[in-house]
ZALUM-824431 format. One record per atom (N, C-alpha, C): residue in one letter; x, y, z. Coordinates in steps of 0.02 Angstrom, whole numbers, plus 32768, in hexadecimal, padded with zeros to 4 digits. Each point is the difference from the previous one (the first is absolute). Last residue first. Example, Ala and Ser with C-alpha at 12.3 -4.5 7.8 and 13.67 -1.06 7.14 Angstrom:
// ZALUM-824431
s82827F908162 s802A803B8003 s7FD980378025 a800F7EE27FFC a7FD3803B8000 a802D803C8000 
***
This chain:
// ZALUM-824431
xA15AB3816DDC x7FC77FDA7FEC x7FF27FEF7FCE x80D7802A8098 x7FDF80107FDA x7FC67FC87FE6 x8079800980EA x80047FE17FCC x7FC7801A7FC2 x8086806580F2 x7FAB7FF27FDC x801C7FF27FB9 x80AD805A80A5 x7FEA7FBC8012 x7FC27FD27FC6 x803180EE8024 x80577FF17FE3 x7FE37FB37FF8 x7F66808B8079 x7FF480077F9F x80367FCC7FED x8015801C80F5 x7FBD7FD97FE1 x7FFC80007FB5 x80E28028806B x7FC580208009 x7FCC7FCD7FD4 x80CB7FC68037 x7FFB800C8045 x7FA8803C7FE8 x809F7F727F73 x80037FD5803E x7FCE802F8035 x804480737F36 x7FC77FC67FEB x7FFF7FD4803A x808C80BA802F x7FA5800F7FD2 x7FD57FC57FF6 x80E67FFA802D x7FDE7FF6803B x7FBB80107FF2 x807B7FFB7F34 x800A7FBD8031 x7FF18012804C x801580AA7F7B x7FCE7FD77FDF x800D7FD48028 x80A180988036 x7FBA80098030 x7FCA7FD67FD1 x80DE7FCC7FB8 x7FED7FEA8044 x7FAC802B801B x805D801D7F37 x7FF07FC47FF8 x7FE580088043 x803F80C67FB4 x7FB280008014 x800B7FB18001 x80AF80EA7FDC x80027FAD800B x7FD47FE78016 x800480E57FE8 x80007FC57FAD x7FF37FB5800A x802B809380AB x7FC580277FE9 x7FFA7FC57FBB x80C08007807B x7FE97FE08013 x7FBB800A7FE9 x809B80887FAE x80127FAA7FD9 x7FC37FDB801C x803B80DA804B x7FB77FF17FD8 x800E7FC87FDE x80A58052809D x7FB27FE0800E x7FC57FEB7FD3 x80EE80567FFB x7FEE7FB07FFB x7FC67FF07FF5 x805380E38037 x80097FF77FBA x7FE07FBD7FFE x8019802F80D2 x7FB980167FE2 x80147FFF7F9D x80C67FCC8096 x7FC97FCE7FF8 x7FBC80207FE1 x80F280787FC9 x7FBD800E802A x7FCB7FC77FFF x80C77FF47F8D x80198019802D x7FCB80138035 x80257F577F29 x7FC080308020 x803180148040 x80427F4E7F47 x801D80428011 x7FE48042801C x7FBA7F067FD0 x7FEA802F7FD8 x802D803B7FFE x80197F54808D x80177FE77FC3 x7FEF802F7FC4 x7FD4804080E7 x80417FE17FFE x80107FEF7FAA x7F367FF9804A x801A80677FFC x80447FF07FFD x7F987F1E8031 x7FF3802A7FBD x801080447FF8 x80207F9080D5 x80307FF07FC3 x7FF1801B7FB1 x7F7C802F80B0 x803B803A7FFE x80407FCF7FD3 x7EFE7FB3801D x802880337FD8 x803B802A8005 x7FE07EFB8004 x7FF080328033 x801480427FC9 x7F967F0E7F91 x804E80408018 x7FD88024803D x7F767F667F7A x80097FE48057 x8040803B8002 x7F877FD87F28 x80367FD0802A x80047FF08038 x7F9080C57FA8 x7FC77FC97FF0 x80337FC38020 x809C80AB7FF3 x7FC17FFC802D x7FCD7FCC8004 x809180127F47 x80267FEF8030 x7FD780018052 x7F8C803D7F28 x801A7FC6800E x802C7FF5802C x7FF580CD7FD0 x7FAD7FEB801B x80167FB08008 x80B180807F9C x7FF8801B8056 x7FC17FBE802A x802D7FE57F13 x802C7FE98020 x8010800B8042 x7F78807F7F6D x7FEA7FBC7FF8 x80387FD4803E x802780E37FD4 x7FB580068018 x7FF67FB98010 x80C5801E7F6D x7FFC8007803E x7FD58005804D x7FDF7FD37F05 x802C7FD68026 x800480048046 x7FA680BA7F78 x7FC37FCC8002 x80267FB58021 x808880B97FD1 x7FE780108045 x7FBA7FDE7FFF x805E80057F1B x80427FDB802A x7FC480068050 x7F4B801B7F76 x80427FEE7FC4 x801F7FED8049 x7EE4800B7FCD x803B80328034 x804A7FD97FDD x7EE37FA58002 x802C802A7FE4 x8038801D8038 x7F5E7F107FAA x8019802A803E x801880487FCF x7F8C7F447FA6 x7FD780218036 x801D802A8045 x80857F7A7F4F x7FC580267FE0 x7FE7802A801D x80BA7F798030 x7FE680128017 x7FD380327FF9 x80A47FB57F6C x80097FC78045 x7FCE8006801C x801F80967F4B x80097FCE7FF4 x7FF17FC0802C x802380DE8052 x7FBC80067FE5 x7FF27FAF7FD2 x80CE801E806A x7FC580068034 x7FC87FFA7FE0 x80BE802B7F83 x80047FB3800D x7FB67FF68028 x802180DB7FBB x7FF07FE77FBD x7FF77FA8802C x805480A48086 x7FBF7FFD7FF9 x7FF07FF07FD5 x80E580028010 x7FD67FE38042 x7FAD7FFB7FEC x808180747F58 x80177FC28005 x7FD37FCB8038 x7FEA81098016 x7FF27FDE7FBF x7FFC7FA47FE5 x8075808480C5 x7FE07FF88006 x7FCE7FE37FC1 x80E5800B7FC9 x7FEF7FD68040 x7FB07FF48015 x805180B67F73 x7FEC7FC27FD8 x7FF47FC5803D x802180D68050 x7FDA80037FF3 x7FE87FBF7FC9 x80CF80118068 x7FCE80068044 x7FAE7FEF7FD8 x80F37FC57F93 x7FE280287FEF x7FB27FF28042 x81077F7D8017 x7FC7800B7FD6 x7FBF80288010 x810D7FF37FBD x7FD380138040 x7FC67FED7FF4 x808E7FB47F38 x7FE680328020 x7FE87FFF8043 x80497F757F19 x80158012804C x800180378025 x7F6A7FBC7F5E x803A80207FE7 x803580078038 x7F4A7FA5801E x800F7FD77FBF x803180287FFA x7FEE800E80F7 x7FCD800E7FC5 x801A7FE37FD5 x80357FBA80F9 x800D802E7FC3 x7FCD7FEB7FD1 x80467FC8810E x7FDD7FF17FCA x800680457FDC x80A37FF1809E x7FE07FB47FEF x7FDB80057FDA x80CB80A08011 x7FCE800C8016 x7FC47FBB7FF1 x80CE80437FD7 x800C7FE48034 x7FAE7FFD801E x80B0806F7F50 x7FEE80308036 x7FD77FCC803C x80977FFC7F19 x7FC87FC08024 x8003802F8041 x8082804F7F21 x7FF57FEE8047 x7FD37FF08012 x7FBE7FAE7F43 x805A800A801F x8008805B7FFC x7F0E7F598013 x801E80327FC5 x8053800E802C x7F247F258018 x80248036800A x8048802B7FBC x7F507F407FDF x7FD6805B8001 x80438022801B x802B7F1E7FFD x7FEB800D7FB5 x7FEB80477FF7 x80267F8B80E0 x805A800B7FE5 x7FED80257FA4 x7F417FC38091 x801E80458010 x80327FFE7FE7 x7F8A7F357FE4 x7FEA802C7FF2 x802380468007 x801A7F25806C x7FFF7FF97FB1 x7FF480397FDC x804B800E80DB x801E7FD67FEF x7FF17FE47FAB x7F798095809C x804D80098003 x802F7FE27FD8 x7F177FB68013 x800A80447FC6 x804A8013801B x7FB77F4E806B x80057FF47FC9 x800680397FCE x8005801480E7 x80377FE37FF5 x7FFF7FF07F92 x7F4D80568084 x801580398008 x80577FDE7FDB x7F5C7F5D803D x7FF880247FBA x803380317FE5 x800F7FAE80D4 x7FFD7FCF7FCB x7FF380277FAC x7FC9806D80D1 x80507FFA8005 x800A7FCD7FCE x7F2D80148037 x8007802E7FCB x804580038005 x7FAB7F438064 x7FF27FF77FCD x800280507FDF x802E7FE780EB x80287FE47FC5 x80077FE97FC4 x7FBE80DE8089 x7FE77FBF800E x80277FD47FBB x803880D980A1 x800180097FC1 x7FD57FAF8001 x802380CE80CF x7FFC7FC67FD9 x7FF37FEE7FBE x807180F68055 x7FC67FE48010 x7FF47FA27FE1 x809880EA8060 x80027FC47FE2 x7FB57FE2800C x806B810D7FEE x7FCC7FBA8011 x801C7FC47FF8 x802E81448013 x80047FB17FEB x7FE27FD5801F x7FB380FB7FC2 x80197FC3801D x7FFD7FBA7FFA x7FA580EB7FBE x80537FF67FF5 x80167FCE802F x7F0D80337FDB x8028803E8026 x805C7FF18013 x7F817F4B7F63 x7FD3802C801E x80228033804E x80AA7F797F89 x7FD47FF17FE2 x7FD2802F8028 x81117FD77FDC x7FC180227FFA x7FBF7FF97FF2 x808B7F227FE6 x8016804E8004 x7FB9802B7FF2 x80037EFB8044 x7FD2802E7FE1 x802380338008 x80237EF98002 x801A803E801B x7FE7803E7FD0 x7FAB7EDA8035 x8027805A7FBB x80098026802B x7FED7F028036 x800A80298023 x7FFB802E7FB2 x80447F0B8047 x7FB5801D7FFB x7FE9803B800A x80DA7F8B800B x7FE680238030 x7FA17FFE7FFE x80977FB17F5C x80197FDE8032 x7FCF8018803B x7FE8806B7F4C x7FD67FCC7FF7 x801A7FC98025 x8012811E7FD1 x80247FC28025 x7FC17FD67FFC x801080E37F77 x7FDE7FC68014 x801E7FCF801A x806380C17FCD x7FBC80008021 x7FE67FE08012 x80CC802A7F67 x7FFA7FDD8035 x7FC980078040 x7FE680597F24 x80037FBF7FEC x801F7FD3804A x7F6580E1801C x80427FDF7FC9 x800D7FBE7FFB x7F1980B98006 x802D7FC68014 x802E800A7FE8 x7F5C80957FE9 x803C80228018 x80217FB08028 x7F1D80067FA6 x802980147FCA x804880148010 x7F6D7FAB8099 x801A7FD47FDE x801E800D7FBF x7FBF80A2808D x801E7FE3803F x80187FB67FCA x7F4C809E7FB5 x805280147FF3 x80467FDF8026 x7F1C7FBB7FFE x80077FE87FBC x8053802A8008 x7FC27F9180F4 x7FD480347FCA x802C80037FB3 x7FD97F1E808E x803580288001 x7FC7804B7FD2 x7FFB7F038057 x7FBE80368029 x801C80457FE6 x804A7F0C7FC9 x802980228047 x7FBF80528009 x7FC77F2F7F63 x801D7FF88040 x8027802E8051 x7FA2802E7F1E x7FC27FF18035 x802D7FD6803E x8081808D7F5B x7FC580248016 x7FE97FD78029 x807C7F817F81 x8037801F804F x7FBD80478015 x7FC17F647F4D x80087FDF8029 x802180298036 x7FEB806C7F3F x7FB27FF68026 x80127FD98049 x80A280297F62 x800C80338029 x7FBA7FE7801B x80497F417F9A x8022802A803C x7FEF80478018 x7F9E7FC37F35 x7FF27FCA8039 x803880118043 x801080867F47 x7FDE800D800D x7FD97FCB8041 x80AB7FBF7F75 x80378037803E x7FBE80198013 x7FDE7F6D7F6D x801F7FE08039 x801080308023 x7FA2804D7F3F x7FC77FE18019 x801C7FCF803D x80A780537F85 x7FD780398018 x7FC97FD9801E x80807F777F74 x802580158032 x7FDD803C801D x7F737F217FB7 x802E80527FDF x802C801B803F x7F767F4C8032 x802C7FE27FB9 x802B80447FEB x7F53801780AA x804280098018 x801F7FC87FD1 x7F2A80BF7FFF x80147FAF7FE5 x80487FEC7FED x7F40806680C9 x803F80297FDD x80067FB47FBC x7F5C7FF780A7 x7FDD80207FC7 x804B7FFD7FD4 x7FBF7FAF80DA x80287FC57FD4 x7FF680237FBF x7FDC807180DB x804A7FF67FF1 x80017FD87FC6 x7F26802F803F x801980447FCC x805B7FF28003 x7F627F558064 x800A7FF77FCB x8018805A7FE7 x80227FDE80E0 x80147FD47FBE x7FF77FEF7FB0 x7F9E808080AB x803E800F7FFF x801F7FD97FD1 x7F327FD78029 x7FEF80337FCC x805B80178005 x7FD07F6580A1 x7FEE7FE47FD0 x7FFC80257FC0 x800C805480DC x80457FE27FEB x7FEB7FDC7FC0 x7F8880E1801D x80067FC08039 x80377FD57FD4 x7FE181187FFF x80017FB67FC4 x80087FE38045 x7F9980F7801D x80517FCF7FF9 x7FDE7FC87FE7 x7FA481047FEF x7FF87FB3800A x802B7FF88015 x7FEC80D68023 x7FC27FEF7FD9 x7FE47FB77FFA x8083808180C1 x80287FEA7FC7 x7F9A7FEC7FCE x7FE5809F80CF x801D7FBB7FF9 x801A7FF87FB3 x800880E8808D x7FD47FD77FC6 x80167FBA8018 x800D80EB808A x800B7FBE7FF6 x7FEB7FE17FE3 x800580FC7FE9 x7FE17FCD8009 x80277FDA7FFB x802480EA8054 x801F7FD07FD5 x7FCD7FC78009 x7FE48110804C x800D7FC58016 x80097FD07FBD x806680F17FDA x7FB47FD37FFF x80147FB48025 x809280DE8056 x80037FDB7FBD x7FBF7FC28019 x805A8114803B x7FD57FAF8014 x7FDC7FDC7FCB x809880EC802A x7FF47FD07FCF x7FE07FC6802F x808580BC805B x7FB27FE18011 x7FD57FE17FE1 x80FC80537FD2 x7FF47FC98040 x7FB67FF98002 x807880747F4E x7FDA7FC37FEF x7FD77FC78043 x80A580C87FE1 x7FA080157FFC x7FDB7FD57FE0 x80B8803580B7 x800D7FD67FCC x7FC27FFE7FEE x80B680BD803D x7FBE7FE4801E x7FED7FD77FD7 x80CB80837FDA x7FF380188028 x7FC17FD8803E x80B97FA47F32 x7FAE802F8013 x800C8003803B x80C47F9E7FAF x7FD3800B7FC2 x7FDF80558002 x807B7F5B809F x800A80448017 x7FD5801F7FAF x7FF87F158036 x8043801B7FE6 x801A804B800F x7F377F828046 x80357FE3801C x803B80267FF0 x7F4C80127F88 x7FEE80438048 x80347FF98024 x7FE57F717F3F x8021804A7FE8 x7FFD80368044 x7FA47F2B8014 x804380037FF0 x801F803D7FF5 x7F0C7FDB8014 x803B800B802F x803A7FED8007 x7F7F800C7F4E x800F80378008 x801A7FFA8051 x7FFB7F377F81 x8032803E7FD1 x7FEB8034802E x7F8E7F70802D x80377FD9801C x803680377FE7 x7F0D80197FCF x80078002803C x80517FFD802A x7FB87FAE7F27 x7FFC80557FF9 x80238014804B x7FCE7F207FD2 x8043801D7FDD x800C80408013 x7F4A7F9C804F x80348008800B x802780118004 x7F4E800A7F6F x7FF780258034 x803F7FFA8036 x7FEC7F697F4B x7FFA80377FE1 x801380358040 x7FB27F218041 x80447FFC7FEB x8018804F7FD9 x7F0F7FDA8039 x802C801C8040 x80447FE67FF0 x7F697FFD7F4E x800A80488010 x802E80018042 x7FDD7F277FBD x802D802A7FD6 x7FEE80438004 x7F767F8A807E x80667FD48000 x801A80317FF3 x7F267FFC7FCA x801280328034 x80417FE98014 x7FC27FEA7F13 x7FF67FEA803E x7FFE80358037 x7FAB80647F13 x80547FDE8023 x7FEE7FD78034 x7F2E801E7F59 x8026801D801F x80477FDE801A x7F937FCF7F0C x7FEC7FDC8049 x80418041802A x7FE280097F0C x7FC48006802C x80027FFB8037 x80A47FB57F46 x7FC17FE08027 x7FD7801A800B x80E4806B800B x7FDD7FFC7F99 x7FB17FE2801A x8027805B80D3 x80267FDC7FD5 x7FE67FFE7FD0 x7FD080D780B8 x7FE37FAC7FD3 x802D7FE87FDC x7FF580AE80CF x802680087FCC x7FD87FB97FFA x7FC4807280CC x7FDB80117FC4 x80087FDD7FC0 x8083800B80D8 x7FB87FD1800F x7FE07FFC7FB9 x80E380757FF1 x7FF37FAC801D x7FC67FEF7FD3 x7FFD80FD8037 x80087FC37FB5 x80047FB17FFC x7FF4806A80CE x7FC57FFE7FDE x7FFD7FF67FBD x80C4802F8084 x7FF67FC6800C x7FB37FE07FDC x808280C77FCF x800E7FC57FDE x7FCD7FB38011 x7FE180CD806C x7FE380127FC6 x80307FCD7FD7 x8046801880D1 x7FB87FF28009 x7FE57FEF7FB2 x80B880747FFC x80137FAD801E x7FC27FDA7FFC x801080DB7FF7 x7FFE80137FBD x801C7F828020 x7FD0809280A4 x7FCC80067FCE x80237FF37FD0 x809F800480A8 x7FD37FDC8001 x7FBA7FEE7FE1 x80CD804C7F87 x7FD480218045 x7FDE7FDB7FF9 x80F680477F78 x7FCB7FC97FFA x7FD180048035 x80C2808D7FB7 x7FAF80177FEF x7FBC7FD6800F x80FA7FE7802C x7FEA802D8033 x7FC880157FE0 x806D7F5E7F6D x7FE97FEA803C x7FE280328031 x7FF080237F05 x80338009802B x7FE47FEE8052 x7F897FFC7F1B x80217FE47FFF x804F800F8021 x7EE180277FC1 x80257FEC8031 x804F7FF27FF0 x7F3680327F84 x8015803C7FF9 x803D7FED8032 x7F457F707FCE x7FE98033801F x8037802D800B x802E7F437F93 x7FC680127FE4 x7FDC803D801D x80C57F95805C x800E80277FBA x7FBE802C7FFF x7FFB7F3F80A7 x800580408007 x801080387FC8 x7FEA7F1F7FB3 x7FC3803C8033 x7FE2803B8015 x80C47F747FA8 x7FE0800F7FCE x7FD08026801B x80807FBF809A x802180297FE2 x7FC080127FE4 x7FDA7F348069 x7FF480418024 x801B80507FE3 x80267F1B7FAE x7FB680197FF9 x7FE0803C8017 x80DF7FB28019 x7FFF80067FA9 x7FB480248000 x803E7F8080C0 x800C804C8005 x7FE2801F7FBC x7FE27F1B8001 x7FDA80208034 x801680508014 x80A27F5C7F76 x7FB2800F7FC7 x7FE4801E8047 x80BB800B8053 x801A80137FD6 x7FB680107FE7 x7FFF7F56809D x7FF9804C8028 x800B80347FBA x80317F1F7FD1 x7FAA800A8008 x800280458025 x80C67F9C7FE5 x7FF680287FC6 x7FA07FF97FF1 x80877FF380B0 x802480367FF7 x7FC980047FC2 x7FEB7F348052 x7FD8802A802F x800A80407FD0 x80817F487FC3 x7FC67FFF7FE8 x7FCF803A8026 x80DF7FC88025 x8004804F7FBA x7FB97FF77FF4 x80247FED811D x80057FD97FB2 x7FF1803E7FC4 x8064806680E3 x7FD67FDA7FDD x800C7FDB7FC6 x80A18073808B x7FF97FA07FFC x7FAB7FF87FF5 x808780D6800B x7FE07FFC803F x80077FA58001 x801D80A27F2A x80577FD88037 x7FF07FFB8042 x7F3480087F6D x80527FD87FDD x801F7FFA8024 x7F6580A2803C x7FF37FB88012 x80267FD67FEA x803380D37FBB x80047FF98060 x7FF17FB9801A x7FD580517F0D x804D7FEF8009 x801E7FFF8044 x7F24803B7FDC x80097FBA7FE8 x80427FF68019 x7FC280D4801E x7FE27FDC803C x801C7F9E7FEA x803180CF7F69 x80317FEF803F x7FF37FCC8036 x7F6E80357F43 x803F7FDC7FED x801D7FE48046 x7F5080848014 x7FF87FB37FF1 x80387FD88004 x800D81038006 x7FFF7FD78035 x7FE87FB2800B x8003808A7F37 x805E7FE9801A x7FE97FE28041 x7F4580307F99 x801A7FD87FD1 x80437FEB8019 x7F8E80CD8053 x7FDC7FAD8014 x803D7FCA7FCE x808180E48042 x7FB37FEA7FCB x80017FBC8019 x805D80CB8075 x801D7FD38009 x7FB37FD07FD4 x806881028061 x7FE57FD87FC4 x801E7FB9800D x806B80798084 x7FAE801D8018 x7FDA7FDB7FCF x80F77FAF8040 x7FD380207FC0 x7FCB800B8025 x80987FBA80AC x7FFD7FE37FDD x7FC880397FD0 x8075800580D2 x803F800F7FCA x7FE97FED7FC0 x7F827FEF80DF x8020804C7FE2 x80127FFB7FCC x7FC47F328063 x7FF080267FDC x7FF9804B7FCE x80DF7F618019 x7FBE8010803E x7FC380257FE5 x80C77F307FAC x7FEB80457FEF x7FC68014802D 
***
């Protein structure tokens, strides 16, 4: 259809729609589609509020004037938005309206001079050393059939480095243990992986298959490896919940749930001696600077020249 041919009216709300249902049959993930969905969502309500609600009304002032809500808006908490998350927010926006400029929509895209807030590079808050790894794997209590399937899922988190939706979206043939290997569908910008598995969580991973999953699963068996009590997918937000109950148990003095594994398991592999492009490799980092700040964490080795090589590192307390 050309633009000529298309409604002079054309409401914010349909052009979301349409934009999503573009990324669907483009080969975005349904997980992206449906973070652009809550981040537009935000931009509607917004715009409403000021009377807005037909794309050819939307202007570069009235964009601007979201973006300062952003900066402004407070959580239940108190605590302002990241700047992450105003510039994930701001995107969105950004991505929808030149799309719509793409489409023959608009005339001009009045989101193009949007300039989105520089982004801080945070470091992870903690990671667990191998010793605190362990003891939060020996928390589960694998006499029970749940408290075994919970030991596997910890065990395939720290072993394979996996994100929480990337292990909620296992199947049961995923895990090769001939190979040493999971296979990761869709995972961070819709791509696939294999990544190493170690053989003490392919073990485990064997014992909840085998003693455990034939009891939770539900007919049709959709195939999916780890399940809920009710055989169920299992739930993103109890997941996280679950994780950080074992951690805080295991590791008092640490905080963070599933991506507290992963943090942990980057740094340690470094502190090891890994090169990092095997690590972006195992992480699924498409951009080494994603890696980098693993190396920022990873402090054994510069302690160990610290103490060989500077005078304080050397001086025997008094």
């Amino acid at each position: 259809m050309s633009a000529a041919t298309l409604p002079v009216s054309y409401a914010l709300a349909d052009a979301v729609a349409d934009h999503l249902g573009w990324l669907l049959a483009h080969g975005y993930s349904p997980a992206t589609v449906h973070s652009r969905r809550f981040e537009l969502a935000n931009l509607c309500k917004f715009l409403a509020e000021l009377g807005i609600f037909e794309v050819g009304d939307v202007s570069f002032s009235a964009l601007e004037s979201y973006q300062r809500h952003q900066f402004h808006h407070r959580k239940a908490d108190g605590a302002p938005l990241s700047f992450r998350t105003q510039s994930h927010r701001l995107v969105a926006v950004k991505l929808l309206f030149a799309w719509l400029a793409r489409q023959g929509r608009l005339g001009f895209d009045p989101a193009a001079a949007i300039e989105l807030p520089k982004v801080e590079r945070r470091l992870p808050e903690s990671t667990l050393s191998a010793d605190e790894v362990e003891a939060v794997l020996a928390g589960p209590a694998v006499t029970t059939p749940l408290g075994l399937r919970d030991r596997a899922v910890l065990e395939v988190f720290y072993s394979s480095a996996l994100r929480r939706s990337e292990l909620i979206g296992l199947r049961l043939s995923d895990v090769d243990g001939a190979r040493g290997t999971v296979f990761v569908h869709q995972g961070k910008g819709a791509k696939d992986r294999y990544v190493p598995i170690g053989d003490r969580a392919v073990a485990w991973v064997r014992r909840y298959v085998d003693g455990v999953r034939p009891g939770l699963a539900k007919y049709p068996d959709a195939g999916v490896l780890f399940l809920s009590a009710s055989g169920e997918r299992l739930c993103a937000e109890w997941l996280t919940r679950t994780v950080r109950a074992y951690v805080k148990a295991g590791a008092p003095a640490k905080k963070g749930s599933c991506h507290l594994f992963r943090h942990s398991a980057a740094t340690l592999m470094l502190d090891g001696g890994a090169d990092i492009r095997y690590v972006a490799e195992y992480l699924g980092h498409e951009n080494l600077e994603s890696t980098k700040i693993y190396t920022r964490v990873s402090v054994e080795k510069l302690r160990a020249v610290h103490r060989a090589t500077h005078p304080a590192g050397r001086q025997v307390p008094m």
